[in-house]
C-alpha positions as CSV (number, residue, x, y, z in Angstrom):
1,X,2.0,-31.7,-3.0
2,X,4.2,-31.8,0.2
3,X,5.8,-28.6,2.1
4,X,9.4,-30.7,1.3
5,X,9.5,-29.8,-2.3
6,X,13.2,-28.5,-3.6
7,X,14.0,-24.9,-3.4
8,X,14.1,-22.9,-6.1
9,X,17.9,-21.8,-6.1
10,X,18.2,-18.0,-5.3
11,X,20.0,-15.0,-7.6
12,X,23.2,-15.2,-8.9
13,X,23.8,-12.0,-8.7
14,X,22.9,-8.7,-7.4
15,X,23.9,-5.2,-7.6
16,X,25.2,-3.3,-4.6
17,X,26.4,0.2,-3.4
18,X,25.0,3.4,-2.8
19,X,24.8,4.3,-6.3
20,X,22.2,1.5,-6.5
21,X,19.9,3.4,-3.3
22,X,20.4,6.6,-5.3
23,X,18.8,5.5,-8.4
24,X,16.1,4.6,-6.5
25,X,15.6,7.7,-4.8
26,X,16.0,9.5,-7.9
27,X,12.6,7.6,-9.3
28,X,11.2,8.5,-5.7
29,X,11.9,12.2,-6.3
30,X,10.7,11.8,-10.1
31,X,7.1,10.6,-9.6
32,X,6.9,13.4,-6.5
33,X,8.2,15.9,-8.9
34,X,5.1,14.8,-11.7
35,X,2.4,15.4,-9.1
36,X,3.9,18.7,-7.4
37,X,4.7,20.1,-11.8
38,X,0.5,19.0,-12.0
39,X,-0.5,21.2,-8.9
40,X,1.9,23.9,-10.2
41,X,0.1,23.8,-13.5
42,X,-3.3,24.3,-12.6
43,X,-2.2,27.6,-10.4
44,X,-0.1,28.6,-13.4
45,X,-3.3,28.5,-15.6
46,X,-5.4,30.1,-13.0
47,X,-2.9,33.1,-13.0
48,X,-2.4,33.1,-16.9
49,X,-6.3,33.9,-17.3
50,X,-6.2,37.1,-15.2
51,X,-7.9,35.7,-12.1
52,X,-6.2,37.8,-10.2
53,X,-7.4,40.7,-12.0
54,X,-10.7,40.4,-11.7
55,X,-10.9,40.7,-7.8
56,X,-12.6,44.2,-7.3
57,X,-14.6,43.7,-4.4
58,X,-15.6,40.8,-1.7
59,X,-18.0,38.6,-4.0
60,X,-14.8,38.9,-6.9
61,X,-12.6,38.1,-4.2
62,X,-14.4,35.0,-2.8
63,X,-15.1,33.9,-7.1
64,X,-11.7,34.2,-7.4
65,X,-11.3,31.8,-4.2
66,X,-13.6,29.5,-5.0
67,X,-12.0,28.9,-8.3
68,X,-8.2,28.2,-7.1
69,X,-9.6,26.1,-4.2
70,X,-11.8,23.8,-6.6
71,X,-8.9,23.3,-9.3
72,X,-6.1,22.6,-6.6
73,X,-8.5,20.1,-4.7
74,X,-9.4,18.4,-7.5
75,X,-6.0,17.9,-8.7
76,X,-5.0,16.9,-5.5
77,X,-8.0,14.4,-4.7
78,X,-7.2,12.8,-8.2
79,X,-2.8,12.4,-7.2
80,X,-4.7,10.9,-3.9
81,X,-6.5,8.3,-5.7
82,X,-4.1,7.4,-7.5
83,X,-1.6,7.0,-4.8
84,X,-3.8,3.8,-3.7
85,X,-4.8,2.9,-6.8
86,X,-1.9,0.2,-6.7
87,X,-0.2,1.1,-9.5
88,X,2.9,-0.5,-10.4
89,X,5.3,2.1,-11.4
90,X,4.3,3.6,-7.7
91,X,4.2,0.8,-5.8
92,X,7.7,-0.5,-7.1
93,X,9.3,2.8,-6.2
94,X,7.4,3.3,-2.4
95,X,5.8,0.1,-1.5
96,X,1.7,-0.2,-0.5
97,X,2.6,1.4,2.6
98,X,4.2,4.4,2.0
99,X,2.3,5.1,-0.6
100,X,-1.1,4.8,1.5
101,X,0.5,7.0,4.2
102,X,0.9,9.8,1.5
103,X,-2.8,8.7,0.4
104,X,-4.1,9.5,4.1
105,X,-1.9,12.5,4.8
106,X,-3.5,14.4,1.6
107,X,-7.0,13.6,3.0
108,X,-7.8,15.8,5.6
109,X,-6.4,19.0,3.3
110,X,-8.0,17.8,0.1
111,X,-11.5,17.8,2.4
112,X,-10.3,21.7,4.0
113,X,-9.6,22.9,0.6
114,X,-13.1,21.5,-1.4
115,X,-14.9,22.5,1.6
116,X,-13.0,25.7,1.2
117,X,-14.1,25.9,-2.1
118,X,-17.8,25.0,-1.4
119,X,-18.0,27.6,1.3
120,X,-16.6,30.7,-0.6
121,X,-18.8,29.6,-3.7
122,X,-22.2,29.3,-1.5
123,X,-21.3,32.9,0.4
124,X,-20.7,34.9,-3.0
125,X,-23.5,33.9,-4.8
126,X,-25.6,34.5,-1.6
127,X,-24.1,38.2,-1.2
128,X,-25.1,38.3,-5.1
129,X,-28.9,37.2,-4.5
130,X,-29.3,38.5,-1.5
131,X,-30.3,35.2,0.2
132,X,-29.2,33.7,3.4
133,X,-27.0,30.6,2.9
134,X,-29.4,27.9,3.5
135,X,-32.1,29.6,0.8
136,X,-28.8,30.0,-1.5
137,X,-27.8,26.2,-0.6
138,X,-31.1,25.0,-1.9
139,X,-31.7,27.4,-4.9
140,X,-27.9,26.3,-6.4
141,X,-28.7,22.7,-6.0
142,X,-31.9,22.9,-7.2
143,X,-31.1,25.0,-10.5
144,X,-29.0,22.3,-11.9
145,X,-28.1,18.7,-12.2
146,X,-24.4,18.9,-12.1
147,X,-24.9,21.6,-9.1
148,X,-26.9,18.4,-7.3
149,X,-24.5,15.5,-8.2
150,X,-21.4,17.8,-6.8
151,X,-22.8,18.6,-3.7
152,X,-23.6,14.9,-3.2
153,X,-20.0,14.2,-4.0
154,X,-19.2,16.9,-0.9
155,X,-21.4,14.8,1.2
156,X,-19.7,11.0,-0.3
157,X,-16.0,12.9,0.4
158,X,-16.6,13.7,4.0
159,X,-17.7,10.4,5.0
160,X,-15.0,9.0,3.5
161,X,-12.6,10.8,5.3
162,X,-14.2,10.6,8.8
163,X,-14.3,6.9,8.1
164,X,-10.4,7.4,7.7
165,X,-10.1,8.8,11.3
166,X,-8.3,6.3,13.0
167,X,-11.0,6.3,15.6
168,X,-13.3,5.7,13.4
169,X,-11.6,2.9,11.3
170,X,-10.8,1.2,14.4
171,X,-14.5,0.0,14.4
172,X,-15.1,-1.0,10.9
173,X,-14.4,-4.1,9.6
174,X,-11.5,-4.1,6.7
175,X,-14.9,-5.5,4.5
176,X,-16.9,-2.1,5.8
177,X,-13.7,0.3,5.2
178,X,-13.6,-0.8,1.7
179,X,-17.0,-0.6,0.8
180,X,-17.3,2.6,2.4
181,X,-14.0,3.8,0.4
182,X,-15.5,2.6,-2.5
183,X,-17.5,6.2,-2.4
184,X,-14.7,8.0,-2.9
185,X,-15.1,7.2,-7.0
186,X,-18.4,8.0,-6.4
187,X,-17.8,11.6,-5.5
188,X,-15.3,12.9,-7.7
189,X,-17.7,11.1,-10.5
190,X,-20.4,13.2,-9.1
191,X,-18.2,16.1,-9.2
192,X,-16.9,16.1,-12.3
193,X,-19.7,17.5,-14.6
194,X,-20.2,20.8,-12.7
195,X,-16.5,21.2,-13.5
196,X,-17.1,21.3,-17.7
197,X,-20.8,22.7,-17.2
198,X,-20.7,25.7,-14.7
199,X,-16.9,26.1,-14.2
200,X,-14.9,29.1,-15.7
201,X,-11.8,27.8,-15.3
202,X,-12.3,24.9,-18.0
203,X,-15.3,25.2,-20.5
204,X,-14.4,26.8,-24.1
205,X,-10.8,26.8,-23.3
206,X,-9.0,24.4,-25.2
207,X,-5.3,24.2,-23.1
208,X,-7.5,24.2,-20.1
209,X,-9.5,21.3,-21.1
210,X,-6.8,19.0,-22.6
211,X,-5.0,19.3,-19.8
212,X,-8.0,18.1,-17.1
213,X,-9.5,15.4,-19.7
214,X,-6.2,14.3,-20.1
215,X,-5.7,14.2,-16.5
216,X,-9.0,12.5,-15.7
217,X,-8.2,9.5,-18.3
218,X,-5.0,8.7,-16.9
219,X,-6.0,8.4,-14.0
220,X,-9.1,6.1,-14.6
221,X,-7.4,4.2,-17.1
222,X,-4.7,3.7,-14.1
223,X,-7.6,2.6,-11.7
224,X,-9.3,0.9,-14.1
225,X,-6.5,-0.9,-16.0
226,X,-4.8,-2.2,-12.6
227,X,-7.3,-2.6,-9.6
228,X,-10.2,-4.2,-11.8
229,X,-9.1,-5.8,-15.8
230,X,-5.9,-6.9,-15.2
231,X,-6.8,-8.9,-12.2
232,X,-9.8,-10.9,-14.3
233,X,-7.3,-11.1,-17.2
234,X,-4.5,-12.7,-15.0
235,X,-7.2,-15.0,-13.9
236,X,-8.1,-16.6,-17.3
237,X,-4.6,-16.3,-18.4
238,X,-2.8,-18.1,-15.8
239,X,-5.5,-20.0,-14.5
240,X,-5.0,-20.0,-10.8
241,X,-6.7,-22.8,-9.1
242,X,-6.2,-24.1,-5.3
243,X,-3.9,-26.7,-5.5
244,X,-3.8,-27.6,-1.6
245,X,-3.8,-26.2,1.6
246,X,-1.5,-28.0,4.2
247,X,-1.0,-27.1,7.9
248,X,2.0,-25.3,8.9
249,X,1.1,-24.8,12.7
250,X,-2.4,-24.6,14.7
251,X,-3.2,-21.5,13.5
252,X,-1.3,-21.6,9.9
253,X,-1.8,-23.0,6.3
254,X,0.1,-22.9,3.6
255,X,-2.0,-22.4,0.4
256,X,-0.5,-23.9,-2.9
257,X,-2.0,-22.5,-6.2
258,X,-1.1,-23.6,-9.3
259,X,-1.8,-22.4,-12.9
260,X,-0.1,-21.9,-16.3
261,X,2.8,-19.9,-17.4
262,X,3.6,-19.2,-13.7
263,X,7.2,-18.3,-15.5
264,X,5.7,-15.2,-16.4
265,X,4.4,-13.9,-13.5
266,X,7.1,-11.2,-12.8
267,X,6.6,-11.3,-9.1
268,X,10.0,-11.1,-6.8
269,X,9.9,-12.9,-3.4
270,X,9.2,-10.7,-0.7
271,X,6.3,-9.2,-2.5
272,X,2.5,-9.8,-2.0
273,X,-0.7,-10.2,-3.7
274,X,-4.7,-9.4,-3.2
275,X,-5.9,-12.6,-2.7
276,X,-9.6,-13.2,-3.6
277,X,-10.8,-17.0,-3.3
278,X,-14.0,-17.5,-5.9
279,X,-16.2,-18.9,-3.8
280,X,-20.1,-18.4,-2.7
281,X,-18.6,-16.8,0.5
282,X,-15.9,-15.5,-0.3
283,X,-15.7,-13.8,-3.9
284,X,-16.3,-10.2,-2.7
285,X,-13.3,-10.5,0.0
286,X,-9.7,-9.5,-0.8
287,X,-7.2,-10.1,1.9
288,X,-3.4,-8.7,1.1
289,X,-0.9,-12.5,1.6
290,X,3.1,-12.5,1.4
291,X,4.3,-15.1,-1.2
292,X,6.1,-17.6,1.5
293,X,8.2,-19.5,-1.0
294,X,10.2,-17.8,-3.8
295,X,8.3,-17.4,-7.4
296,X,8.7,-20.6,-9.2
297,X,7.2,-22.3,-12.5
298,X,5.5,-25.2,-10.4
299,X,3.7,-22.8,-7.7
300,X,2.7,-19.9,-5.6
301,X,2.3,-20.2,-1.9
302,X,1.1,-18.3,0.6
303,X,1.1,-19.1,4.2
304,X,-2.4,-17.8,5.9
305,X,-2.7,-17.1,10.1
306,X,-6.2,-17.3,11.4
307,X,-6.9,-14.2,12.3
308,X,-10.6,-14.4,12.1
309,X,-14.0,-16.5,10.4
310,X,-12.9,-15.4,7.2
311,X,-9.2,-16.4,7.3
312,X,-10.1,-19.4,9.1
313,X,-12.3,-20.5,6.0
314,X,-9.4,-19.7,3.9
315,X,-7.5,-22.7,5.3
316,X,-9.9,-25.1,4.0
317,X,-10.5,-24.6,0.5
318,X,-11.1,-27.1,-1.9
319,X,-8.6,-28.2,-4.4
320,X,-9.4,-26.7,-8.0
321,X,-11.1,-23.2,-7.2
322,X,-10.7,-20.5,-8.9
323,X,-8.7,-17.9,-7.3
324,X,-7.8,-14.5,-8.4
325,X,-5.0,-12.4,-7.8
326,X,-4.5,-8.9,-7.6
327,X,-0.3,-7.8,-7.6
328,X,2.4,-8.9,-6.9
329,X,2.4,-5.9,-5.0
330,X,5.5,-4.2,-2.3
331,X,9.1,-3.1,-2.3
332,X,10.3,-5.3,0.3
333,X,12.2,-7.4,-2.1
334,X,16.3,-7.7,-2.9
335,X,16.1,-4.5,-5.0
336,X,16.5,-2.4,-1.8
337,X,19.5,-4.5,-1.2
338,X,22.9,-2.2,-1.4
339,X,24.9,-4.6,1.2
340,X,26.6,-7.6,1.0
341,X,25.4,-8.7,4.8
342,X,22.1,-9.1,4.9
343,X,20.0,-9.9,8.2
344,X,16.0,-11.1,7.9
345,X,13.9,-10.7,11.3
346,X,10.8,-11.8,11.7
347,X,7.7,-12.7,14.0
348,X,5.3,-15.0,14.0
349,X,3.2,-14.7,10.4
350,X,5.6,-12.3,9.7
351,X,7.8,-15.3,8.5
352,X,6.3,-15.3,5.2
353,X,8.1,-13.0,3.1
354,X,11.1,-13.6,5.2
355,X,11.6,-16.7,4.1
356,X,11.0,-16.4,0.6
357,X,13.9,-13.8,0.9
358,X,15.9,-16.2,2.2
359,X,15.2,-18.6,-0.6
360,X,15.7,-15.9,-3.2
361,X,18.7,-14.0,-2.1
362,X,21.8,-13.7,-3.5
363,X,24.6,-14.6,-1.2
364,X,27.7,-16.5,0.0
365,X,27.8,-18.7,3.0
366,X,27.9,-16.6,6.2
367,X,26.1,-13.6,4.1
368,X,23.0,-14.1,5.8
369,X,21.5,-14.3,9.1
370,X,17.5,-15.0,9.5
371,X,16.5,-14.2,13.7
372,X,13.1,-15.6,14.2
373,X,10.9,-14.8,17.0
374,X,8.2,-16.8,18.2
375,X,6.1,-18.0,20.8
376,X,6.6,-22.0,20.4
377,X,9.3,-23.4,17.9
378,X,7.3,-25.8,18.1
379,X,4.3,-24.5,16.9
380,X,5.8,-21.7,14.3
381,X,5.4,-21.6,10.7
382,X,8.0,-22.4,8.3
383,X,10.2,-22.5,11.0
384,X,11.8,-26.4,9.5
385,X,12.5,-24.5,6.3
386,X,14.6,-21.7,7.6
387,X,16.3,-24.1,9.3
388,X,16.8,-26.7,6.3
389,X,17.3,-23.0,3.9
390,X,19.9,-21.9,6.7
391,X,21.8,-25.7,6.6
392,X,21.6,-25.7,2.5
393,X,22.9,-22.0,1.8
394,X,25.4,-21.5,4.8
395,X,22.6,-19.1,6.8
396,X,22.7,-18.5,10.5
397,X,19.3,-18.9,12.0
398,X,18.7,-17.8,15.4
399,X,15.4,-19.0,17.2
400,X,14.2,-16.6,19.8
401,X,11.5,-18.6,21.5
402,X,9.8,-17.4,24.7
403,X,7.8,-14.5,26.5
404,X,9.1,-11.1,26.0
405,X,11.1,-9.6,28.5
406,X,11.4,-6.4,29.7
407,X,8.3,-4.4,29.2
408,X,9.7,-2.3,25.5
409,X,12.0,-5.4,24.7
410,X,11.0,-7.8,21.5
411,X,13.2,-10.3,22.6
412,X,12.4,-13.1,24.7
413,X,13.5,-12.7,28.8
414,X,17.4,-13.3,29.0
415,X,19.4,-14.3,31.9
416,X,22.1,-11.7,30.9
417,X,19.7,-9.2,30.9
418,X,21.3,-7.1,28.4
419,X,19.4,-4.6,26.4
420,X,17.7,-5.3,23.1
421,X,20.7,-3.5,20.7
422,X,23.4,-5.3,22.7
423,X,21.9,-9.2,22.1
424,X,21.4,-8.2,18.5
425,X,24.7,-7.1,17.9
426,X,26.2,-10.5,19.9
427,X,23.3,-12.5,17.6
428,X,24.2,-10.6,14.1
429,X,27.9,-8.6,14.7
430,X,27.5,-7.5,11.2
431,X,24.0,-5.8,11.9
432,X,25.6,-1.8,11.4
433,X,26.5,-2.6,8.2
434,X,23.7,-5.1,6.8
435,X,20.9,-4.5,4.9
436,X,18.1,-5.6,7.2
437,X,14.4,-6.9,6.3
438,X,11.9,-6.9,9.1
439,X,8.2,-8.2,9.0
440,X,6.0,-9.0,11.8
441,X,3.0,-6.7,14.0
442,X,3.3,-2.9,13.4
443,X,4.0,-2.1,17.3
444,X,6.9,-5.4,17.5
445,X,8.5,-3.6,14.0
446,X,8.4,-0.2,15.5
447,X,10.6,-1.8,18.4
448,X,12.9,-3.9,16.3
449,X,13.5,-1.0,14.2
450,X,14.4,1.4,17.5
451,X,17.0,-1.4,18.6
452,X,18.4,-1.7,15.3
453,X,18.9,2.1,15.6
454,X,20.6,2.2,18.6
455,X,23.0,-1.0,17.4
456,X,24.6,1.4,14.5
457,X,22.1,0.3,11.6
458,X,21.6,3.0,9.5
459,X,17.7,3.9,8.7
460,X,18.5,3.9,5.2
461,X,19.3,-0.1,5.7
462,X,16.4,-0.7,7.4
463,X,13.5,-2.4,5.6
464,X,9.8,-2.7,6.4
465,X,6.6,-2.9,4.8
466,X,3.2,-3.2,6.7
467,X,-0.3,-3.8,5.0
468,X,-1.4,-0.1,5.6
469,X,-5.2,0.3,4.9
């Protein structure tokens, strides 16, 4: 297999306009709607059974408390797990990193609120006994099993979310993070029989308990189904083996992997997929890869950057090993398309899913225009197939090789000196009213995106996805 095979021709067609960027905000709005009508249910209930009557004095008052806090946080914690749980009729409508920004923004609350809940159960039944917290602490843990498993669940859920604090994540290995977040099924299963066993709000009431065991299996089924079976099943089904791994640059491969019925896949180029390479080393690590060629029958290919040992081992892989693949995963594909210009913009390993776009994409001569940044052209990845893609279909490819300039610029130094949003708009003059796809670092898409701003590009035009963990 050589990187010169033909390319797969792109769309025919694809559908434009606003009404197309409305439609998918609608579906946006609808799956928010589901999980804000769930939270609004469980307070609903709460109300329907006379909680609030029953507060007489402060132990009443802090029952009551406890009660509210434990339903909304569970509820919450489960629309949390979800939201990561890489689902695809939420990951088509917000993309991974959206969705895990939403994941991390509930954390902290979901942790005030059980801790909330926790807190206002241990002081009422202390005022009750007439124990002093740590006495009550011990006496409720010790009286039952549930009681035990939940407050261990307490103790999983915080260090998960301290892990989460971007301090703290800073110095853990992606392999560590996920391990660590692993515990978070842990605690909610350790939580979850105290619920049915000790909880008012649930045992011996038949709407009540519907509704939570409902709950509870559709959102395990959704973990289950998507982030651990249908990965194995896609395994055996297609049969995805290494096919080759070929050099792109000195620190990029290209990995080919073939299998059978690739026509089936479903994936669209600019999407991604959990890559996990069966091998003695490497089995129990998942690393998130762009397809870097559009989906085909004959292949999938991803092209890999050494950015540490474990990527590094990834670019010499043996022909015919098992691989497994979690996805295709993102919503950085032509869907968010609603222009007829588009312009890609990519840096460095970023070139990936920007040049499957390009492959893939609907469009007439002139349409399109790819702006590359990179270090060496010649020493950047795929950077002879944009420019054999851009000579085929009629592209214009731009090349911006160099050091950066000015100190918030992501262009290269310039003689004119002109600022970033004027050289874009002399590079790509239709840039205010394309659609426009940008992959590369977090901190260089932050700055594109700013420029892009300040040439006229509407944010709503403006495409991104990072692998958010």
């Amino acid at each position: 297999m050589t990187t010169n095979a033909p390319f797969s021709p792109p769309r025919t067609r694809v559908r434009l306009g606003e009404r197309k960027a409305l439609r998918m905000a609608r579906g946006r709005d609808a799956v928010q709607s589901l999980a804000w009508l769930s939270v609004i249910a469980v307070v609903a209930m709460f109300l329907a059974d006379g909680a609030i009557a029953t507060i007489t004095d402060i132990p009443t008052a802090l029952g009551a408390t406890s009660r509210l806090t434990a339903l909304v946080g569970t509820d919450l914690l489960l629309i949390q797990m979800l939201l990561v749980a890489r689902v695809p009729w939420i990951d088509r409508r917000f993309g991974l990193d959206k969705a895990t920004s939403a994941h991390k923004a509930l954390g902290k609350p979901i942790l005030y609120i059980i801790l909330a809940h926790f807190l206002a159960s241990l002081i009422q039944f202390s005022l009750l006994d007439g124990k002093n917290l740590w006495a009550e602490f011990v006496s409720l843990s010790l009286s039952t099993n549930d009681l035990l498993l939940s407050a261990i669940g307490l103790a999983l859920m915080i260090l998960v979310v301290i892990t989460s604090i971007n301090f703290a994540r800073r110095k853990l290995s992606y392999e560590a993070w996920y391990l660590v977040h692993l515990l978070a099924y842990g605690s909610v299963l350790a939580a979850v029989p105290h619920q049915f066993s000790t909880g008012s709000d649930i045992a011996g009431k038949p709407l009540q308990t519907l509704f939570w065991v409902s709950l509870y299996i559709f959102v395990a089924g959704n973990i289950i189904w998507f982030r651990f079976l249908a990965p194995i099943a896609a395994m055996f089904y297609f049969d995805f083996r290494v096919k080759a791994c070929i050099a792109e640059s000195s620190d990029s491969t290209s990995l080919y992997i073939t299998g059978k019925r690739l026509q089936k896949l479903g994936a669209e180029a600019g999407q991604f997929y959990i890559v996990r390479v069966l091998t003695g080393k490497q089995w129990w690590r998942a690393h998130p890869f762009s397809l870097s060629a559009a989906p085909n029958s004959r292949f999938i290919r991803f092209t890999i950057g050494v950015r540490g040992d474990d990527t590094a081992m990834m670019q010499h892989i043996k022909p015919g090993t098992r691989v497994i693949l979690e996805g295709p995963y993102g919503a950085f594909t032509e869907e968010l398309r609603t222009k007829e210009k588009v312009t890609l913009i990519a840096a460095g390993i970023g070139a990936p899913p920007i040049r499957a776009l390009a492959e893939s994409m609907a469009a007439r001569p002139g349409d399109i225009s790819i702006i590359y940044r990179v270090r060496n052209e010649g020493d950047a990845p795929l950077v002879s197939e944009l420019r054999e893609l851009a000579k085929t279909r009629g592209f214009n490819l731009t090349l911006l090789e160099g050091s950066r300039g000015a100190a918030h610029s992501w262009m290269p130094a310039h003689a004119e000196n002109l600022p970033d949003h004027a050289r874009l708009s002399l590079i790509a003059p239709w840039i205010s009213e394309s659609d426009v796809y940008i992959c590369g670092p977090a901190a260089w898409t932050h700055t594109v995106t700013k420029s892009l701003l300040r040439a006229g590009t509407p944010q709503n035009q403006i495409h991104a996805e990072e692998f958010a963990w």
